[in-house]
C-alpha positions in Angstrom: 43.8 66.9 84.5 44.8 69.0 81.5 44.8 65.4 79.3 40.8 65.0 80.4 40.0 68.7 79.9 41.5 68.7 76.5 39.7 65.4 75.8 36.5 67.4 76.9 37.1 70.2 74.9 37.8 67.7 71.9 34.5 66.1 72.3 32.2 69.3 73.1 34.3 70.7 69.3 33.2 67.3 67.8 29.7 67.6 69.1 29.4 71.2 67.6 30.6 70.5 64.1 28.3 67.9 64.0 25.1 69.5 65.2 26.1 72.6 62.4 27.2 69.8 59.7 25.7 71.4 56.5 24.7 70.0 52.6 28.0 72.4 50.7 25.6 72.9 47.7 22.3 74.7 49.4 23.4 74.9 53.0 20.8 72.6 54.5 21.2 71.4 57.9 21.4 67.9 58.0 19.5 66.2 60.4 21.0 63.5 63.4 20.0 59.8 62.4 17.4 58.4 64.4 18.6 55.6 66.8 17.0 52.5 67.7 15.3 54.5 70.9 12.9 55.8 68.3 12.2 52.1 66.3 8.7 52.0 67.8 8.1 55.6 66.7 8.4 54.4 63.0 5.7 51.4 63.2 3.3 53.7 65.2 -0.4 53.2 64.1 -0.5 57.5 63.4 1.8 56.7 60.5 -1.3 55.1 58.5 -2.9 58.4 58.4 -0.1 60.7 58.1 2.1 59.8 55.3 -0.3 57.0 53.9 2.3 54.3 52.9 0.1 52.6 50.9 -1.0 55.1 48.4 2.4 56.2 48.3 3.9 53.0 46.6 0.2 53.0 44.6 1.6 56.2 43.2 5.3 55.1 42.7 4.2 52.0 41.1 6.3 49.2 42.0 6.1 46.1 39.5 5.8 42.1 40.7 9.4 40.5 40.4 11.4 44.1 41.0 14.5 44.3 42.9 14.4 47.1 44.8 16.2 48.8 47.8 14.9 50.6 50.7 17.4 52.7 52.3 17.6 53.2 55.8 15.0 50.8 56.7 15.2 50.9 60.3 12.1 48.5 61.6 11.6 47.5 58.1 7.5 49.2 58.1 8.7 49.4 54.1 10.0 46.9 53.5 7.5 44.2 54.3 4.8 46.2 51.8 7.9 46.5 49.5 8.2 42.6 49.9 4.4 42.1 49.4 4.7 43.9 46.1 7.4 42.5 44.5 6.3 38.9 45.2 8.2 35.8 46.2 10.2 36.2 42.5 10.9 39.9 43.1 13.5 41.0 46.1 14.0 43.9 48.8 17.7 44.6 50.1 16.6 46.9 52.9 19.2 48.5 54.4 20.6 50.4 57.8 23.5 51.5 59.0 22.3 50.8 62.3 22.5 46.5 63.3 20.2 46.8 66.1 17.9 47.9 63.7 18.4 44.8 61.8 17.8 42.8 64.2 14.4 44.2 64.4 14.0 44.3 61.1 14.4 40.7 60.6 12.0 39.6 63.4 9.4 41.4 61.9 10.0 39.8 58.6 10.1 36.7 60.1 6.6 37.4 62.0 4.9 38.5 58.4 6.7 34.9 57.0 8.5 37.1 54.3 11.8 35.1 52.2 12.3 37.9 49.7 14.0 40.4 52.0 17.9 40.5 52.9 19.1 42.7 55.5 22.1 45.1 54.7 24.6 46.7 56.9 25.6 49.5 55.1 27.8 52.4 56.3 27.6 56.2 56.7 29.2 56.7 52.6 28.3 52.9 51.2 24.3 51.3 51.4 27.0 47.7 50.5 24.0 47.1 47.4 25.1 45.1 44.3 25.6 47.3 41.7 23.5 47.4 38.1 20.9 45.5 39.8 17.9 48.0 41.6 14.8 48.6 39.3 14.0 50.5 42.3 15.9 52.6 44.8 13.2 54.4 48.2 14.5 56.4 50.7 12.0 57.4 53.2 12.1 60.5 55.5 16.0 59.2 55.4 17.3 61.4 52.7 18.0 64.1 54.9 19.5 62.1 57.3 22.0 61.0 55.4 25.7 61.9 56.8 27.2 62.1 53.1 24.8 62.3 50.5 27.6 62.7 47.6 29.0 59.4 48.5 25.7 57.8 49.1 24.3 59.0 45.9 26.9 57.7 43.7 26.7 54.5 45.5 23.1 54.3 45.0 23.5 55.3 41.1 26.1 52.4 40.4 23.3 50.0 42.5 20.3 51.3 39.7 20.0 49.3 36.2 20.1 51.7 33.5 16.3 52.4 33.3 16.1 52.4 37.8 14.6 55.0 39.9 15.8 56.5 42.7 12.4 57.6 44.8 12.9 60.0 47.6 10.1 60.4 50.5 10.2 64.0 52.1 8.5 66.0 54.2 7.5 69.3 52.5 9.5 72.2 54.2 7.3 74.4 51.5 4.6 73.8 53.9 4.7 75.5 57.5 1.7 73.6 58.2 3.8 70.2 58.4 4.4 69.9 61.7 8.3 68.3 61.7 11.1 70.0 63.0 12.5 72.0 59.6 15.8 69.8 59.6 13.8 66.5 58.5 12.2 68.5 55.9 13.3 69.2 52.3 11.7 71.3 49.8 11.7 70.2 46.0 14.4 72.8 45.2 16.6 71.6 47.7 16.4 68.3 46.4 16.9 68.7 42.8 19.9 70.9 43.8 21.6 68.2 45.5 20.6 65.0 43.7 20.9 66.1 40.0 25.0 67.0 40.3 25.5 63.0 41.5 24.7 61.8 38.1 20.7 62.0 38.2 18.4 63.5 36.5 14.8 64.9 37.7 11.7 63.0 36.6 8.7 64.4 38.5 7.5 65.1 41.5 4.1 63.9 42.9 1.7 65.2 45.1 -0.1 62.7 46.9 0.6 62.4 50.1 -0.9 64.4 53.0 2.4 65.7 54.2 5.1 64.5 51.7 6.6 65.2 48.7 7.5 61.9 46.4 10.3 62.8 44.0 11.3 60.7 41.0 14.9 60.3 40.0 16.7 58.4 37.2 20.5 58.1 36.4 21.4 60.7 33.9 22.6 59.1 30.1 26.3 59.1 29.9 
C-alpha cells in the first residue's frame, strides 16, 4: 500500500512539473504536444480560412529543388504543399516525434502520389535531420510545443546550410482577438528572446496571415 501511494504521489509530482514546465529565458508556458487524437483537427477544412497555408509559403517564398524540413509535421497538411513546391528534384524531411503520426503522414503522401518526402522520427531534443543540408527549416504552430527548444534549436542550426532559414508559424499572443488558448501563442518578443541566444539571428517578421505571425530566422556568422 505505501509502495502504490508513493508511486501515486510520484506520478501526480511528475504531472505538475510538467503542466508548470516553463521557457528559463521569458517564462513562457510551454504548451503539451498534441497527440494523434487531434490528427484530424490539423487537416480540417477551417484551417484554409484561418491560417491560409498557401499565402503563407507565397510569402516565405520557397524555391523549386529546396531541401527543406518541416518540423513536427503531424498529418503532413505541410508537407505535401511543401512537396509540391520544391518539385520532384527538391526534398521535404518532415518530421515528428510522434510514429503514429507517421504513419498517417505517409498514407497521405502516398494518396497525393508524392516521392520527394521522407518521414523522420525525431525525438523530444533531436528532429534526427542531416546536418548542413536545409535551405529551409518551418515549424508550424509547433514551436511552442517544443519540450526543449535549446536542444532543438541547435539541432536545427547544424541542419541549415550557411545561407538557411529557420521559419517559425505562430499564433499572435499580441492579439486578444486570436481565439487560442494563450500557451499555443507566442508574441514576436518572446520569440526573438529565445531563438537569437541558439545561434540565430532575426530577419523579419511578416504580417500576412489572418491570425499568425511568420518570423524569419537565419544562423548567426561565426
Amino acid at each position: 500500500m505505501v509502495t502504490m501511494l508513493r508511486a501515486f504521489l510520484m506520478l501526480c509530482l511528475g504531472a505538475a512539473l510538467c503542466a508548470e514546465q516553463v521557457h528559463p529565458v521569458t517564462g513562457r508556458r510551454i504548451a503539451p504536444v498534441m497527440g494523434i487524437g487531434g490528427a484530424d483537427w490539423l487537416v480540417r477544412p477551417e484551417r484554409e480560412a484561418e491560417e491560409a497555408p498557401d499565402t503563407a509559403l507565397d510569402a516565405i517564398v520557397i524555391a523549386r529543388g529546396a531541401t527543406v524540413a518541416d518540423i513536427g509535421a503531424g498529418a503532413g497538411y505541410f508537407s505535401w504543399r511543401l512537396a509540391e513546391r520544391v518539385g520532384p528534384v527538391g526534398k521535404v524531411y518532415a518530421n515528428d516525434i510522434q510514429p503514429e503520426m507517421l504513419v498517417l503522414l505517409r498514407k497521405n503522401m502516398e494518396a497525393r502520389h508524392l516521392t520527394n518526402v521522407e518521414a523522420v522520427l525525431g525525438t523530444d531534443v533531436d528532429p534526427k535531420l542531416p546536418a548542413a543540408v536545409m535551405d529551409l527549416v518551418l515549424m508550424v504552430d509547433v514551436y511552442h510545443e517544443l519540450a526543449e527548444p535549446e536542444k532543438m534549436l541547435r539541432k536545427m542550426r547544424e541542419s541549415l546550410k550557411p545561407g538557411g532559414r529557420l521559419v517559425l508559424l505562430e499564433y499572435r499572443k499580441e492579439d486578444s482577438n486570436v481565439p487560442i488558448r494563450p500557451e499555443h501563442k507566442m508574441s514576436v518578443a518572446e520569440a526573438r528572446a529565445e531563438v537569437e541566444p541558439e545561434g540565430f539571428r532575426f530577419e523579419k517578421t511578416l504580417e500576412t496571415l489572418p491570425r499568425q505571425h511568420i518570423l524569419i530566422f537565419r544562423p548567426s556568422v561565426q
